[in-house]
N, CA and C of each residue as an Amber inpcrd file, in Angstrom:
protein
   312
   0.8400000  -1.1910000   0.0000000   0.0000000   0.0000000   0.0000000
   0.8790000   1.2460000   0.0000000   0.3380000   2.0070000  -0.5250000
   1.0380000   3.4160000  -0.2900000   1.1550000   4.3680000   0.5090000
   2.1900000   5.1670000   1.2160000   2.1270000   5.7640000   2.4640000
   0.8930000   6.9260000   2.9520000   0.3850000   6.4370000   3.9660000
  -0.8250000   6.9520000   4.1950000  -0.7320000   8.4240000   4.3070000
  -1.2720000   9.1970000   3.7610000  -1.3500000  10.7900000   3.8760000
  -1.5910000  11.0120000   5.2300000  -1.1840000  12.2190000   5.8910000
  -1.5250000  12.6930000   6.7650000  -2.8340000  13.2140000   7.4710000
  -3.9540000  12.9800000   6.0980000  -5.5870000  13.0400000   6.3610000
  -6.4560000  12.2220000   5.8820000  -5.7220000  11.2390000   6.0940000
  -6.3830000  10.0410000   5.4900000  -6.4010000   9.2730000   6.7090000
  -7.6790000   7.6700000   6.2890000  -7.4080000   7.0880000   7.2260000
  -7.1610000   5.9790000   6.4330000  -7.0500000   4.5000000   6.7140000
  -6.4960000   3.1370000   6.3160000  -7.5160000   2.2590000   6.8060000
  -8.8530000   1.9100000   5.9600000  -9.5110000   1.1570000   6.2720000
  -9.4820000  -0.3720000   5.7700000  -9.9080000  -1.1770000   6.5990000
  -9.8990000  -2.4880000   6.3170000 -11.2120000  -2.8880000   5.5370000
 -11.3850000  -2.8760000   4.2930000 -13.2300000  -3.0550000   3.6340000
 -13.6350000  -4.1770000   4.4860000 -15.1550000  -3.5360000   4.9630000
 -15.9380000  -4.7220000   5.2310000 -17.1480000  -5.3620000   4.1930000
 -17.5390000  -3.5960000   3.7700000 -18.3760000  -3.8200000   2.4790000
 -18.1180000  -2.6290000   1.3400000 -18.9220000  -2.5210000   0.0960000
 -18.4980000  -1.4300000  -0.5050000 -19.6750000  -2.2250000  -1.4270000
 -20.1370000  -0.5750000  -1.8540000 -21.2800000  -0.6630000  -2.9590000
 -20.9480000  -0.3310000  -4.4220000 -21.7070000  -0.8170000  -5.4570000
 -21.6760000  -0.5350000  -6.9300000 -23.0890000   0.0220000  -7.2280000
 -22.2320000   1.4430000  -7.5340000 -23.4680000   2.5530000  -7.7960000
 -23.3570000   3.0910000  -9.5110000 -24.2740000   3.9640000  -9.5360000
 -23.5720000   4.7120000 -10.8910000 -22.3900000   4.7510000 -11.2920000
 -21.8770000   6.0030000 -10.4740000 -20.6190000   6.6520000 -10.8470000
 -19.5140000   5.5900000 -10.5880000 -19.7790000   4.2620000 -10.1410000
 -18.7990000   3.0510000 -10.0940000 -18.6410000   2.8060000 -11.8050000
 -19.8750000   2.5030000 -12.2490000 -19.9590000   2.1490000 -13.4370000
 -18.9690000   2.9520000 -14.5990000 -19.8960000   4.3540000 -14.5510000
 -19.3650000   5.0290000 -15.0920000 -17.9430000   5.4180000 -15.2000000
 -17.4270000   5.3050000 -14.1030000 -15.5810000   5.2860000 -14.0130000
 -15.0920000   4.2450000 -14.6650000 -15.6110000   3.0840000 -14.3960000
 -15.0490000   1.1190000 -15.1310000 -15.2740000   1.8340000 -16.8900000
 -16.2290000   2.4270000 -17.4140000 -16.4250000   2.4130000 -18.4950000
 -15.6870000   3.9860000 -19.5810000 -15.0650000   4.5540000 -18.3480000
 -14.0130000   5.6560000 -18.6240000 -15.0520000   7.5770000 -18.9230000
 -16.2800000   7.1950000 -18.6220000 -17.3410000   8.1840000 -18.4210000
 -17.4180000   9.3350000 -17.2620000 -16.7280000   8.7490000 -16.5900000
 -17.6240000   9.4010000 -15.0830000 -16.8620000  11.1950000 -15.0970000
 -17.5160000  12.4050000 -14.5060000 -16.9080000  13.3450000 -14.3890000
 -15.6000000  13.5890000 -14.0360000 -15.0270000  13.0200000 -12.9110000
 -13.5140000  13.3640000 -12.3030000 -13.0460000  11.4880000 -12.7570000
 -13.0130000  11.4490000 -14.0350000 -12.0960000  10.2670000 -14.7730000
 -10.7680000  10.0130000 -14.1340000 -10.4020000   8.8970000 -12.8960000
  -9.5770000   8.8460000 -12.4260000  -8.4040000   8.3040000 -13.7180000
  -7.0470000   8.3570000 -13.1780000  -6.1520000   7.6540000 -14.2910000
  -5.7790000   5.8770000 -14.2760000  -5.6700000   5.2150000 -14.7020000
  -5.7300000   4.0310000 -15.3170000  -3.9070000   3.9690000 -15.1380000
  -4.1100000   2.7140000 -13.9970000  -5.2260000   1.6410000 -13.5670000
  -5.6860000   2.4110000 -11.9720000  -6.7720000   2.1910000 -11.8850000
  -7.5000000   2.5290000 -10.5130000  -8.1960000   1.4660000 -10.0670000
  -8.7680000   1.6320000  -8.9000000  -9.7300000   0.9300000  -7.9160000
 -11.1270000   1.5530000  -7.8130000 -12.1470000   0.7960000  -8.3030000
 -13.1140000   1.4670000  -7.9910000 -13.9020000   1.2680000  -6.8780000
 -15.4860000   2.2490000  -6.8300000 -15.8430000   2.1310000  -5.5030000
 -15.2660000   3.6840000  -4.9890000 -16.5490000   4.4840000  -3.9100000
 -16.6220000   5.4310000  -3.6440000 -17.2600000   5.1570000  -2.4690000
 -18.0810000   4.0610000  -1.8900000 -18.6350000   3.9110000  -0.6300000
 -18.3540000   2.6280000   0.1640000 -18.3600000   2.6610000   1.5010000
 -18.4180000   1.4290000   1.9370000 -18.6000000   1.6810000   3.2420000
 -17.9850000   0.4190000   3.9870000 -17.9870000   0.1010000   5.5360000
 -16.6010000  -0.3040000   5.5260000 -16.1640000  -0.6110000   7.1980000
 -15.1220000  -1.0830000   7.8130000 -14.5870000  -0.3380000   9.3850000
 -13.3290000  -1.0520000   9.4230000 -12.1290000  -0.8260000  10.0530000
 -11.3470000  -0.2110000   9.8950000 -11.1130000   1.7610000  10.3660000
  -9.8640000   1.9620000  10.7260000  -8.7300000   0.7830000  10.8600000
  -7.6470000   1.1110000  10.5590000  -6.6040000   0.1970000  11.0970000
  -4.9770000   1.0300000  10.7780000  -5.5150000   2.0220000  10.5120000
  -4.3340000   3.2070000  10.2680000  -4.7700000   4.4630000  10.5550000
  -4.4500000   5.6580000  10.9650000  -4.7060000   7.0680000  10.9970000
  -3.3060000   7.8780000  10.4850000  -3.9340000   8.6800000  10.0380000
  -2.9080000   9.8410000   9.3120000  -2.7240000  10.6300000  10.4060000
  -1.3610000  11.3670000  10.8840000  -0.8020000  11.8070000  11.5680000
  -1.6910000  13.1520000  12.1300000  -2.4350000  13.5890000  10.8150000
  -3.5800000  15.1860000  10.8600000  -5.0000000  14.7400000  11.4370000
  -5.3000000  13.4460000  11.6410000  -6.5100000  13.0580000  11.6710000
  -6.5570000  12.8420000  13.3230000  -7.6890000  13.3450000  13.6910000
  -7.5860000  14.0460000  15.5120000  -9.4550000  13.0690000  15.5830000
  -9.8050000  12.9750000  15.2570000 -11.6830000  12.4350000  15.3920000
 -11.4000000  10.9150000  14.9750000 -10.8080000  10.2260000  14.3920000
 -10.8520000   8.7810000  14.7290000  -9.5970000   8.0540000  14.9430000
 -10.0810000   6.6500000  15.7250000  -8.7580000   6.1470000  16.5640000
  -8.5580000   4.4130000  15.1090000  -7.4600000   4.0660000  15.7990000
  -7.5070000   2.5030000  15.2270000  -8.6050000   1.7630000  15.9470000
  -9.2380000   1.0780000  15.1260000 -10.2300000   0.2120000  15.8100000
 -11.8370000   0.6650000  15.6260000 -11.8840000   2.0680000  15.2390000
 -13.0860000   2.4460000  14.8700000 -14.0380000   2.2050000  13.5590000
 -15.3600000   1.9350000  13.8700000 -16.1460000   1.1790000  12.5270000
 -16.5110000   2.2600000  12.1440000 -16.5180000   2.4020000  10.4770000
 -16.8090000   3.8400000   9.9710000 -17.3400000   3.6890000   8.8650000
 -18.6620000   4.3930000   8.2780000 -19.4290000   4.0310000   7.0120000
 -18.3620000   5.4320000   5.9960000 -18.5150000   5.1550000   4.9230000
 -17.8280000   6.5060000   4.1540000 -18.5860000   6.4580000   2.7530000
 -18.7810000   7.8860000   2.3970000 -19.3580000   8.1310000   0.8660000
 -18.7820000   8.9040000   0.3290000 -18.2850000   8.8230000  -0.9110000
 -17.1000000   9.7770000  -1.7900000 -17.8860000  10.3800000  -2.9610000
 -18.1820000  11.6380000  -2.9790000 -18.5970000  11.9150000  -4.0200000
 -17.7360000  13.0740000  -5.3140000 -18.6780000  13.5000000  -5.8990000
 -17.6990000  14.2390000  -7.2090000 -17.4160000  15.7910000  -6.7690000
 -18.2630000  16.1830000  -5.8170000 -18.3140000  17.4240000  -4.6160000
 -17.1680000  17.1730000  -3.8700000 -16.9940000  15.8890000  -3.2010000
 -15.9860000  15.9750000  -2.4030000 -14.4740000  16.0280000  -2.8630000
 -14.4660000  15.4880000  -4.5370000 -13.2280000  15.4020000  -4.8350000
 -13.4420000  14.0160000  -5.5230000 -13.9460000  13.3440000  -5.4910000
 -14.1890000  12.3470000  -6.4150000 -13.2260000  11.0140000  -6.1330000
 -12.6040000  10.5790000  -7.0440000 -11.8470000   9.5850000  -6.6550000
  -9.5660000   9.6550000  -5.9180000  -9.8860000  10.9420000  -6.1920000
  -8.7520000  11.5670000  -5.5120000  -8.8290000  12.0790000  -3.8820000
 -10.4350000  11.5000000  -3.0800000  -9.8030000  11.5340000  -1.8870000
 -10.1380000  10.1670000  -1.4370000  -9.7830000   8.7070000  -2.0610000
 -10.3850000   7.7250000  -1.3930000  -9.3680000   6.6370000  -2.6900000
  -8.7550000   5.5560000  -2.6010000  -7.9340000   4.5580000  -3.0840000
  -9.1030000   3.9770000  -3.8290000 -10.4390000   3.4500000  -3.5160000
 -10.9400000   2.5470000  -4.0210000 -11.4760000   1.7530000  -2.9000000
 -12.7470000   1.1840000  -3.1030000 -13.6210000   0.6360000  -1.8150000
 -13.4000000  -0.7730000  -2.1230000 -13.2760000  -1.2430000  -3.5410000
 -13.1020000  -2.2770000  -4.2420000 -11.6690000  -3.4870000  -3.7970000
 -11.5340000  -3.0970000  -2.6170000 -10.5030000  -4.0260000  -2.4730000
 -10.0710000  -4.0800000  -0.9750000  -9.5300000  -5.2050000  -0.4610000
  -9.3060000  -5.2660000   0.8960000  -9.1570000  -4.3020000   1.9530000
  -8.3280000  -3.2250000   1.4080000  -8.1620000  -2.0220000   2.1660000
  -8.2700000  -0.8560000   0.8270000  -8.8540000   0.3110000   1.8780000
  -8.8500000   1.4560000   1.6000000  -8.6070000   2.6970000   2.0730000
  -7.7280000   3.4290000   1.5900000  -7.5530000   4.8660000   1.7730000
  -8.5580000   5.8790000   1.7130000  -8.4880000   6.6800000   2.6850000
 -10.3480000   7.5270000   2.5870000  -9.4310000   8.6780000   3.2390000
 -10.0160000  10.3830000   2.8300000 -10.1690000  11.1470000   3.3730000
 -11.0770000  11.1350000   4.4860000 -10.1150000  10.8840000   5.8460000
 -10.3850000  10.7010000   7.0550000 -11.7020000  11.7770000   7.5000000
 -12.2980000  13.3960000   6.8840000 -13.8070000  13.6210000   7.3750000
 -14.3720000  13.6030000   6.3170000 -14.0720000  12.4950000   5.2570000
 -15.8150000  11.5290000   4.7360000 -15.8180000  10.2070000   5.6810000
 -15.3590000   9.7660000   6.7300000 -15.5170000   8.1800000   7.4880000
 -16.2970000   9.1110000   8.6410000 -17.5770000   8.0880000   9.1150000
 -18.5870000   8.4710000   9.8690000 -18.5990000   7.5900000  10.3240000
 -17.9080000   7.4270000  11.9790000 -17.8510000   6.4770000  12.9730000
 -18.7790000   5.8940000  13.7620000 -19.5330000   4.7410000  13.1850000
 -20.7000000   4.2780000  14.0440000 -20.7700000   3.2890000  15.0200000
 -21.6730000   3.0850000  15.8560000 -21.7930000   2.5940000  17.1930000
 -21.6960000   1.2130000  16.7930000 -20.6270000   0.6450000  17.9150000
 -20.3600000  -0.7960000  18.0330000 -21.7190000  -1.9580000  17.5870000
 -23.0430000  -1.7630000  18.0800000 -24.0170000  -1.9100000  18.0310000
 -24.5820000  -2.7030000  16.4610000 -24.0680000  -1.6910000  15.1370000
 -24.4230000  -1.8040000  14.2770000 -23.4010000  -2.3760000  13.5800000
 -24.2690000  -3.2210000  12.1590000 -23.6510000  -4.6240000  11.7850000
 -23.1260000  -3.2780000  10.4980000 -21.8980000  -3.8700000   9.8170000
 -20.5740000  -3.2050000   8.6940000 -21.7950000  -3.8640000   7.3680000
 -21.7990000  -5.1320000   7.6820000 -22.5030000  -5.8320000   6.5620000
 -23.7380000  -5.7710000   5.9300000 -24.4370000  -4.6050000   6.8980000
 -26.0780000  -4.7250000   6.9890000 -26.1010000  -3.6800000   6.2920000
């Protein structure tokens, strides 16, 4: 993996969705056209399991839903949901209560 930015966090995927703008990126369409080869995927669930040195609101160990959109920066603040781990601009991850299932 590549060295984690300083506002990023290092999530472990638990899940990750295929939406539009998934599509549209695989098929070289989408507005902010990442460069080739990429990871797609803009949303998911998981595990912290890294924090960026700037990131002060979540710890290792925290479960966090995240949504990346073309407002936020598109596929330049997030690695790709599409694969074991992911890199996310650490305030799109929204840390939820132990309580609730990653998978659901």
């Amino acid at each position: 993996l590549p060295p984690l930015l300083e506002s990023h966090v290092l999530v472990e995927v638990a899940s990750a969705t295929v939406n539009p703008a998934d599509t549209y990126m695989c098929q070289g369409k989408y507005t902010l056209q990442p460069e080739v080869p990429f990871t797609p995927g803009l949303e998911g669930s998981g595990r912290v399991v890294a924090v960026g040195s700037g990131v002060t609101h979540l710890v290792v160990g925290d479960r966090v839903i995240y949504s990346v959109t073309a407002a936020d920066g598109g596929p330049k603040t997030c690695s790709g949901t599409w694969a074991h781990h992911c890199s996310i601009q650490a305030n799109l991850a929204i840390r939820i209560p132990s309580g609730f299932d990653l998978l659901s």
